[in-house]
KOLSEBA-505377 format. One record per residue (C-alpha): residue number from 1; residue in one letter; z, x negated, y. Coordinates in steps of 0.5 Angstrom, whole numbers, plus 500, padded with zeros to 3 digits. Layout:
REM residues N
 seq type  c3  c1  c2
 NUM    A   Z   X   Y
...
This chain:
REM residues 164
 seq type  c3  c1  c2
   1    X 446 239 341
   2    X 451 239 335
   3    X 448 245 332
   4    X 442 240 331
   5    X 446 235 329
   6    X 448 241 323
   7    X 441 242 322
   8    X 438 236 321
   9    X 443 232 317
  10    X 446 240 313
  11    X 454 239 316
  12    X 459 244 314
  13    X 461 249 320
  14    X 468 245 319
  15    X 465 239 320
  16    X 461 241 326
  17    X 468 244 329
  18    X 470 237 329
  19    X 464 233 331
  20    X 465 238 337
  21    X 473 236 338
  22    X 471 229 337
  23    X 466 228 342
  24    X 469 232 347
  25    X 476 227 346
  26    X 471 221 346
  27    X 469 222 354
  28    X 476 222 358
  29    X 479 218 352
  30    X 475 211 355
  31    X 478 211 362
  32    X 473 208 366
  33    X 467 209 370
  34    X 461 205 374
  35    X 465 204 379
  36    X 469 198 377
  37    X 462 194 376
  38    X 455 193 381
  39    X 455 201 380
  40    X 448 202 385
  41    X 444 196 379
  42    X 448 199 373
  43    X 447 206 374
  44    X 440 206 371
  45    X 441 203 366
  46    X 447 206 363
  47    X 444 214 364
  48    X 437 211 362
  49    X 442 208 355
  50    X 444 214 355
  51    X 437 218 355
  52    X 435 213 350
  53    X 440 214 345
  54    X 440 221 345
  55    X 433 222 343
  56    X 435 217 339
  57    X 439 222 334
  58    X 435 225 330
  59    X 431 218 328
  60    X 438 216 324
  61    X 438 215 318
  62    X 445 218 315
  63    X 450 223 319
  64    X 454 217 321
  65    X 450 213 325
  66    X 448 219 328
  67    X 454 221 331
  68    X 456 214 333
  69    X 449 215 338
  70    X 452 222 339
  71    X 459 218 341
  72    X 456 213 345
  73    X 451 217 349
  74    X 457 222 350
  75    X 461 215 353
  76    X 455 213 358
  77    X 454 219 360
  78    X 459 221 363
  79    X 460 215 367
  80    X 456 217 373
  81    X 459 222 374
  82    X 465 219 381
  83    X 460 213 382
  84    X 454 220 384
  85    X 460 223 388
  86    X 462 217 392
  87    X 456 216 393
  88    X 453 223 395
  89    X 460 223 400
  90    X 458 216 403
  91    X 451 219 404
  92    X 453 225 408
  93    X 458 225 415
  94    X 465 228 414
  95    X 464 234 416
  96    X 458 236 412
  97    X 462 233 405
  98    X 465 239 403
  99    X 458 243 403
 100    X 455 237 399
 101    X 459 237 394
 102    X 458 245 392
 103    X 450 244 393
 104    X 450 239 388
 105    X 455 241 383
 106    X 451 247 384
 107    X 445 245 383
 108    X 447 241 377
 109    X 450 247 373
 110    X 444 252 374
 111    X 440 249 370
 112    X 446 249 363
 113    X 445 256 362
 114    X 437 255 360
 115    X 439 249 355
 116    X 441 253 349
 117    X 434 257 350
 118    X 430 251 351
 119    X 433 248 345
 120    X 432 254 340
 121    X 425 255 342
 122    X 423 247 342
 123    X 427 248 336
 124    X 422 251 332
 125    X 417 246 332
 126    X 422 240 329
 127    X 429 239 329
 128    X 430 234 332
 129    X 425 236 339
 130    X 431 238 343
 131    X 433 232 343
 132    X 427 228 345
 133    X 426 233 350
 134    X 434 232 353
 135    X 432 225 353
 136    X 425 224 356
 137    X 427 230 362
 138    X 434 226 362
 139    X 430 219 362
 140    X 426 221 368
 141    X 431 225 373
 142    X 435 219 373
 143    X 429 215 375
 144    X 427 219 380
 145    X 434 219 383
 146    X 434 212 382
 147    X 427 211 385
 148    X 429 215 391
 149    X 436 212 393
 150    X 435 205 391
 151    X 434 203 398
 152    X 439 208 400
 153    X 446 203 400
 154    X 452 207 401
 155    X 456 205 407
 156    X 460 200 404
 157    X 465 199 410
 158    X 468 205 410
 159    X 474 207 405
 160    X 474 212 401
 161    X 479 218 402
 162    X 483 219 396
 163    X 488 225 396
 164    X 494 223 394
């Protein structure tokens, strides 16, 4: 994604090196998560924000407006990440949690290593193509997710356990 952003926008390799560094810092550096408000009704909004904005980056007109999208859509969407676990667990009996949460990191982390590929080849028709491509499949996974499980309430009554 960066290296777009290079392409498009003719940033330096150092530059580039930092852009990396930054966004990877911005994440954990905002500390909170959908948990914290109506997580179930927030959801969809924020990663379908976070979709949008990163269809949104080439479209920018200047570098830094470009990577004030590329920091925005780096801190909504990561904010998912524990409400979707919490909520996977609340879904499924105690006993099958542990097999939960390895088939869905599992199923999240096989599609990464076809990312690069698919960016380089989607490339070549535009630069910015890998971009509306990650946003619109990322717009419509969240949708369906959302449309499945939208009347799907966690079991609210029960506490999460919490390692300590």
């Amino acid at each position: 994604m960066q290296r777009t952003i290079s392409t498009i926008f003719g940033l330096g390799l150092v530059c580039l090196g930092l852009l990396v560094l930054a966004s990877n810092l911005f994440v954990p550096s905002i500390g909170f998560n959908l948990y914290w408000w109506d997580a179930w009704r927030l959801w969809p909004v924020v990663l379908l924000g976070a979709g949008l904005l990163l269809a949104a980056i080439p479209l920018a007109p200047n570098l830094p407006i470009a990577v004030a999208l590329l920091m925005a859509r780096h801190a909504l969407s990561q904010m998912d990440v524990p409400t979707r676990q919490a909520y996977v667990m609340a879904l499924v009996e105690p006993g099958e949690r542990t097999a939960a949460a390895a088939y869905t990191n599992t199923a999240r982390y096989l599609g990464r290593p076809f990312g690069p590929l698919l960016a380089g080849m989607s490339q070549r028709v535009t630069a910015g193509m890998p971009f509306f491509l990650a946003g619109g499949i990322k717009a419509i996974y969240d949708l369906s997710l959302w449309l499945s499980f939208r009347r799907v309430p966690p079991d609210e009554a029960q506490e999460p356990a919490i390692a300590e």
